[in-house]
TORKETOR-40746 format. One record per residue (C-alpha): residue in three letters; x, y, z; residue number from 1. Coordinates in Angstrom, 1 decimal, always signed. Layout:
// residues N
{r Ala,{X,Y,Z},NUM}
...
// end
This chain:
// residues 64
{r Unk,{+175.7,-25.0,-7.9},1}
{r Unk,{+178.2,-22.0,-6.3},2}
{r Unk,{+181.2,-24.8,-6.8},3}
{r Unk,{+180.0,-26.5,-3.7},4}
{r Unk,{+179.9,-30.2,-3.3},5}
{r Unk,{+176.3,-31.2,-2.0},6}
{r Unk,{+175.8,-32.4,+1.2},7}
{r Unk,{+175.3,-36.2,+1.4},8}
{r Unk,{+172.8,-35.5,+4.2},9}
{r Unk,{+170.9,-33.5,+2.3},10}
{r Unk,{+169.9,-36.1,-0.5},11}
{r Unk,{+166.2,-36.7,-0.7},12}
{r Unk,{+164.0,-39.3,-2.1},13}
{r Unk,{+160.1,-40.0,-2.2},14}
{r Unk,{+158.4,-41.3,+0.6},15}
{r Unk,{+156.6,-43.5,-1.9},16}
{r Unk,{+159.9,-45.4,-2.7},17}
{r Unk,{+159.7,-47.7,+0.1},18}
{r Unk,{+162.4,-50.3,+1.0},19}
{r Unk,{+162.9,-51.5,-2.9},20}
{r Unk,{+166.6,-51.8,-2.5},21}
{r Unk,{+167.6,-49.4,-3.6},22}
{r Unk,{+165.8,-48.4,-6.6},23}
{r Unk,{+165.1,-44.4,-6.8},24}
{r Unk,{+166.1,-41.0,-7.4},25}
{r Unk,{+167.3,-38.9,-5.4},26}
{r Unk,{+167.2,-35.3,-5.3},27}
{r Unk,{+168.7,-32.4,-3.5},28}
{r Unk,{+166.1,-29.0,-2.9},29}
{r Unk,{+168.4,-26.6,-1.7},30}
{r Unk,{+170.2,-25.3,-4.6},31}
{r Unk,{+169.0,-22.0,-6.0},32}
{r Unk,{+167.3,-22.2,-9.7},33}
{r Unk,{+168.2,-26.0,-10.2},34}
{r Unk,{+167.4,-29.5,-8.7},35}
{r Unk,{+170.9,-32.2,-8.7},36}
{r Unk,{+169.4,-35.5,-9.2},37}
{r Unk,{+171.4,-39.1,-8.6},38}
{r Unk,{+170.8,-42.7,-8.8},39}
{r Unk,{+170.5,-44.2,-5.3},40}
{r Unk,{+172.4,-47.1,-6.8},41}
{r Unk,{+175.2,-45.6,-7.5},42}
{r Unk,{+175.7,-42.7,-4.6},43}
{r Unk,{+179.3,-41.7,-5.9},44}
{r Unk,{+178.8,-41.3,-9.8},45}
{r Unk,{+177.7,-38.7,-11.9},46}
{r Unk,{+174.9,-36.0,-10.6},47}
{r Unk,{+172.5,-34.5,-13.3},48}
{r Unk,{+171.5,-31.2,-12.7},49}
{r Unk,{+168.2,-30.4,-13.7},50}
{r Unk,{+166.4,-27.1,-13.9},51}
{r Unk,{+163.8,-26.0,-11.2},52}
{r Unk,{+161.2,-25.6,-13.7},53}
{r Unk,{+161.9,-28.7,-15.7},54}
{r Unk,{+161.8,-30.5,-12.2},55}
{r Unk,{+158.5,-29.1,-11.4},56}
{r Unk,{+157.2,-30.3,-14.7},57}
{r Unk,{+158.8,-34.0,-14.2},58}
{r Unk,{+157.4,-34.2,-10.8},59}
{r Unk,{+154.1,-32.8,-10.7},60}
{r Unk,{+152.5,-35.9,-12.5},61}
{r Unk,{+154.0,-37.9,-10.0},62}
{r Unk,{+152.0,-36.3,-6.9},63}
{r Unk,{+148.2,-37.3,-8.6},64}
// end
């Protein structure tokens, strides 16, 4: 992640989530070759950093 701290303003989640207080995952897109991933719950604690194509894979089911 080039050292950088993401951009709050930048966290994503899916449109599908709704108002469920809370309750999602959020992602950031804009990182070359890997997708950081946090709990909405819990905005300041640890990010896992997932590869793009292991992303791809996890999320693709979701979109049927």
């Amino acid at each position: 992640m080039n050292g950088r701290e993401p951009d709050r303003t930048r966290w994503i989640r899916s449109s599908r989530s709704g108002d469920n207080g809370g309750n999602c995952v959020e992602a950031i897109l804009g990182f070359p070759g890997v997708v950081p991933v946090r709990d909405s719950k819990n905005p300041d604690g640890p990010v896992l950093v997932i590869g793009r194509t292991a992303w791809a894979a996890f999320t693709a089911p979701l979109s049927r």
